[in-house]
C-alpha positions in Angstrom: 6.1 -20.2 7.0 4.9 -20.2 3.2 4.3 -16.8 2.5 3.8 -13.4 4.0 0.5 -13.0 4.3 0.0 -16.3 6.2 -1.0 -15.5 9.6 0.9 -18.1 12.0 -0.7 -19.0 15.7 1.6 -20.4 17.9 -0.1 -21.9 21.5 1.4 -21.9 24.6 -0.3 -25.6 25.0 0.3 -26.2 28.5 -0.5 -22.8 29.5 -3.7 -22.9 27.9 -4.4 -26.7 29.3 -3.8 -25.6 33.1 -6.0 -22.5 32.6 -8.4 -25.0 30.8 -8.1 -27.5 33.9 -8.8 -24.8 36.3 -12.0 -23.2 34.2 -13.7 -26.4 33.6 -15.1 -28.3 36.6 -13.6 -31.8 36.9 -17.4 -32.9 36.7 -16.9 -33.2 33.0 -15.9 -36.9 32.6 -15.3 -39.6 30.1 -17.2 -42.4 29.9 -15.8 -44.5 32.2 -15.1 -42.0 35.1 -12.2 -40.0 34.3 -11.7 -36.3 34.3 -11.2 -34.9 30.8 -11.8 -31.3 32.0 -8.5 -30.3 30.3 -8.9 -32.1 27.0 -12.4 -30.7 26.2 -11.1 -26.9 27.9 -8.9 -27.2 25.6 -10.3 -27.8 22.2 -13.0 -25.2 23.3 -9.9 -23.0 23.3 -8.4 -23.9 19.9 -12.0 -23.3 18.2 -13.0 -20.5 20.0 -9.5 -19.0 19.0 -9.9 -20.2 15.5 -12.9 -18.8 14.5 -12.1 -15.1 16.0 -8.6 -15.1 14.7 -8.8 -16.8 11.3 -5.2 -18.4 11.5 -3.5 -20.5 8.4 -0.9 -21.8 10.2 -1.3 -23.1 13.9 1.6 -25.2 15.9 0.7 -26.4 19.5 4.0 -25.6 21.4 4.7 -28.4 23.8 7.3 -28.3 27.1 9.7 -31.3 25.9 11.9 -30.1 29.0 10.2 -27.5 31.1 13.0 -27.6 33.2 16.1 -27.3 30.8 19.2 -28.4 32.5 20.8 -25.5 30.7 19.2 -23.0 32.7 19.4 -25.0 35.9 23.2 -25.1 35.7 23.4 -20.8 35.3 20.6 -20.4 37.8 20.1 -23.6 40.8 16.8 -21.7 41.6 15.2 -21.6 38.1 11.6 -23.2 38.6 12.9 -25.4 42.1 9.9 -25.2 43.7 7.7 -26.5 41.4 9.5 -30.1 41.6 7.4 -33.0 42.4 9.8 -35.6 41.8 14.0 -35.4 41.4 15.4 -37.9 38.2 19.1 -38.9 37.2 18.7 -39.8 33.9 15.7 -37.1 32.5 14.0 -34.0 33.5 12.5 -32.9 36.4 9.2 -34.0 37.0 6.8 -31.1 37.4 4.3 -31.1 40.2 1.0 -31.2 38.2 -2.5 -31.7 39.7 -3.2 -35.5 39.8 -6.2 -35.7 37.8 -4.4 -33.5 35.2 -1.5 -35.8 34.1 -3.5 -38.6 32.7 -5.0 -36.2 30.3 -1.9 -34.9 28.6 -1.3 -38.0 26.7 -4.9 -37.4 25.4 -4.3 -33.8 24.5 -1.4 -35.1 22.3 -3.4 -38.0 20.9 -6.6 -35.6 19.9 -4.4 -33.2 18.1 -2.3 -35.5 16.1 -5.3 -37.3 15.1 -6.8 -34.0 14.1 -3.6 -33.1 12.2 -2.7 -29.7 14.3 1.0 -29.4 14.4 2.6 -30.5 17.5 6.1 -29.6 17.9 8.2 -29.6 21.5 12.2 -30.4 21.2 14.0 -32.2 23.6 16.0 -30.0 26.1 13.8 -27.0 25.6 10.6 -25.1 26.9 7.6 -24.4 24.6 9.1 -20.5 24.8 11.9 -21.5 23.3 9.7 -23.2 20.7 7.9 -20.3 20.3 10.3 -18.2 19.7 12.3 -20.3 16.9 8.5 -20.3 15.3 8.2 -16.5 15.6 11.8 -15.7 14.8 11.7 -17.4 11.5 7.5 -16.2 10.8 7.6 -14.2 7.5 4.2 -13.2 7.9 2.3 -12.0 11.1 2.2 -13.8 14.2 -0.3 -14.5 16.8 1.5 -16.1 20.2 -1.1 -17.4 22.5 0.1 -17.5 26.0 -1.3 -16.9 29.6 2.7 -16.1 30.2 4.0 -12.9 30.7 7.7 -14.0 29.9 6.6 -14.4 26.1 5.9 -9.9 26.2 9.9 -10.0 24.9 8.4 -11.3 21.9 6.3 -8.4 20.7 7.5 -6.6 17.4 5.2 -4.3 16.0 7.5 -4.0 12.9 7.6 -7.8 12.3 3.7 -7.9 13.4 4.4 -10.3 16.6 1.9 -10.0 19.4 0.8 -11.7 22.3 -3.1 -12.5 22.7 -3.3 -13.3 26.5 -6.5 -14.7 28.2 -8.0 -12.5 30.6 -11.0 -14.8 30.7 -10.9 -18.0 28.8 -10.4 -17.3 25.6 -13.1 -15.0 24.7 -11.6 -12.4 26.3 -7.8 -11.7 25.1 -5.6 -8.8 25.9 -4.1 -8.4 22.4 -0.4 -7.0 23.8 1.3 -5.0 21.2 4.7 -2.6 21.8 1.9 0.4 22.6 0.7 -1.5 25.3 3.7 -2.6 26.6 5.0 1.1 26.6 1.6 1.9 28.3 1.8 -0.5 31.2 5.4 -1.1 31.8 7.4 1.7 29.8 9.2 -0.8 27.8 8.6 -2.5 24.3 9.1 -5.8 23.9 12.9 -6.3 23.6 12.9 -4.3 26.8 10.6 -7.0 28.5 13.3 -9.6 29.0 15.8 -6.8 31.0 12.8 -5.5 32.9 11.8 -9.0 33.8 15.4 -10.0 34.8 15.9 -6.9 37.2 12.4 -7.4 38.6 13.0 -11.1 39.3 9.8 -13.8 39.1 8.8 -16.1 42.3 6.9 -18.4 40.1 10.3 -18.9 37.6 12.7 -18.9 40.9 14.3 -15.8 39.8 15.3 -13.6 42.4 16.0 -10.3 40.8 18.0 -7.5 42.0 16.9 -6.7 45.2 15.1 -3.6 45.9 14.5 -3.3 42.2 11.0 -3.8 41.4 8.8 -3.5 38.4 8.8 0.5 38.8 12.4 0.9 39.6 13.3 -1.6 36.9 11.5 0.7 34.0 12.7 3.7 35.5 16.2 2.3 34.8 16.0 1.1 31.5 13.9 4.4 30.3 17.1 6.0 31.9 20.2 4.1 30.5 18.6 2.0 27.8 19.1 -1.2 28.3 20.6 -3.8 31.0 23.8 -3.2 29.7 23.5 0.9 30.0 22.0 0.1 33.7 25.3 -2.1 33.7 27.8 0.8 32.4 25.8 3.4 34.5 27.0 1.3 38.4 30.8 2.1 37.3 30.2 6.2 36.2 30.1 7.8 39.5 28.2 10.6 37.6 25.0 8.2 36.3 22.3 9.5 38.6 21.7 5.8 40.6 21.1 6.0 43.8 23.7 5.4 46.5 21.5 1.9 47.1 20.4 1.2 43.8 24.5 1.7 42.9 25.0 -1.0 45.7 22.3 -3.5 45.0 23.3 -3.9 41.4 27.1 -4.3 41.9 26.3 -6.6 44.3 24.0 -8.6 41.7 26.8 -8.7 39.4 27.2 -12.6 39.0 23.1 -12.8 38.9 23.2 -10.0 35.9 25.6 -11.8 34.2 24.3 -15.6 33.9 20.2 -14.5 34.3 19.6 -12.9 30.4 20.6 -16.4 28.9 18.0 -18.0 31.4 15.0 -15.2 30.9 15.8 -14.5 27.0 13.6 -16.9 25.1 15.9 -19.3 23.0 15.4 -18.6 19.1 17.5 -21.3 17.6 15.6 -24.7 18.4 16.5 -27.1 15.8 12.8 -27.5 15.0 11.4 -30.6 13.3 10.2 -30.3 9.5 6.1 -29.8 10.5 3.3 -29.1 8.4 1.9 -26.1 10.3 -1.2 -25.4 7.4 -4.3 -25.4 9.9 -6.0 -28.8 9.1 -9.4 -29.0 7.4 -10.0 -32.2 7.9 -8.8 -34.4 10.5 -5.3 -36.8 9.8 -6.6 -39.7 11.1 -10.5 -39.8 10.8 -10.5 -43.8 12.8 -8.2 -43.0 15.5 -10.4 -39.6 16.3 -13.0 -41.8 16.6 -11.5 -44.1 18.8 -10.4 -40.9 20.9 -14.0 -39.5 20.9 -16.0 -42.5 22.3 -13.3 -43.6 24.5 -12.8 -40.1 26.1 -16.2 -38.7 25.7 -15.4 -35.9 23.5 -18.7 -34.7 22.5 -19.7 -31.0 21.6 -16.3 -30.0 22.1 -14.7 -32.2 19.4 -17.6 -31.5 17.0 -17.8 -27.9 16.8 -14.2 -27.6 16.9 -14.4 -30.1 13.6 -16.8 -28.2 12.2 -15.1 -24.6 12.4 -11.9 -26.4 10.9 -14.4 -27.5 8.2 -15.6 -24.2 7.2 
């Protein structure tokens, strides 16, 4: 960014959006009827993260593609459940709660009218965003995310963590490589082969079968890395299991096309932004406009007045 001691946050916007969606009762309206539970979650989010975290750089990560056709053509399964509605020419549509699609436009109207960098690249996820922002971050990095996929970010030595909502955003598991070590025995490098052995329902990623979460660590404490665990199935003396020897050989054509699908991309060509955390809004009319129309309220305001201060 511009220097290193600029603290960049990067959000996980539609991760935060859904949890905001789900936390705030649809009761909370516009004027003229519609839900805009997620739009006002949302900002609550951004200044209640603000004021504890003191970022000067803040990008809201969008999903351009949350679907990549990249990763579909390496793994069929990769996120198949979650499509609502099949398309030739475009991406997937994703199955989204119906009251929660009209309000993304407004998300993305509020915060370019407020002047907060928003950045999503065509044929990539907001990981993959994120991780081109972190990858080239000289200074430290805060990556705000209710996903566990974005642990393989974590790098103590390049001060990259995850802050992860437990509840809201008040409460944040701030995940560093000690707490990674702690609850899964890896650090964060490690998080992309334990994820890939494990597998992930909610991605469409089978795994290895009978390799869980425990096994999977067990493993890579063991033989390093996925390509040790690799190395380890052809040397008779390694130490797997009979089955574990068996299950992994069998996975052979998973293991070899899954770490391009679960590795975050970090080479997005990224659009020249101005990340600097606004003080003022962009466009004072069009907020406005956005906050009678939508009913904005409290939410808008304080988060004006923590940018303001």
């Amino acid at each position: 960014m511009r220097g290193v001691t600029r603290r960049l946050m990067l959000l996980d916007t539609a991760s935060l959006y859904f949890r905001a969606y789900f936390g705030v009762p649809d009761s909370v309206k516009a004027p003229d009827g519609t839900p805009v539970n997620a739009v006002r979650g949302l900002l609550d989010f951004i200044d209640r993260l603000v004021k504890d975290h003191r970022p000067d750089d803040l990008v809201a990560c969008m999903d351009a593609d949350w679907r990549p056709q990249w990763r579909v053509d390496l793994i069929p399964s990769y996120k198949a459940h979650r499509v609502a509605v099949e398309t030739e020419t475009g991406p997937d549509q994703e199955e989204v709660p119906d009251t929660l699609s009209p309000q993304v436009p407004v998300i993305e109207d509020v915060l370019d009218a407020l002047g907060i960098a928003r950045v999503g690249v065509e044929g990539y996820e907001a990981d993959d965003v994120i991780g081109t922002f972190a990858g080239r971050a000289t200074g430290p990095v805060d990556i705000v995310t209710g996903d566990r996929d974005l642990y393989q970010l974590v790098d103590d030595e390049r001060g990259v963590r995850v802050l992860y909502p437990l509840k809201g955003v008040g409460t944040l598991q701030l995940t560093d490589e000690t707490w990674l070590r702690e609850k899964y025995g890896v650090d964060g490098s490690g998080y992309a082969d334990l994820a890939l052995l494990r597998g992930d329902p909610s991605d469409g990623l089978p795994g290895v079968p009978g390799i869980g979460e425990k096994t999977a660590a067990k493993l890579l404490d063991a033989f390093g890395d996925l390509a040790g665990i690799m190395s380890a199935v052809d040397d008779p003396k390694s130490g797997l299991t009979p089955s574990q020897r068996r299950r992994l050989d069998e996975s052979r054509p998973y293991v070899a096309l899954a770490p391009e699908v679960v590795r975050v991309a970090g080479d997005v060509p990224l659009p020249d932004v101005d990340t600097a955390l606004p003080h003022s809004p962009r466009d004072p009319a069009a907020l406005d406009a956005l906050a009678a129309r939508w009913g904005l309220g409290g939410s808008l305001q304080r988060l004006l007045t923590t940018l303001g201060s």
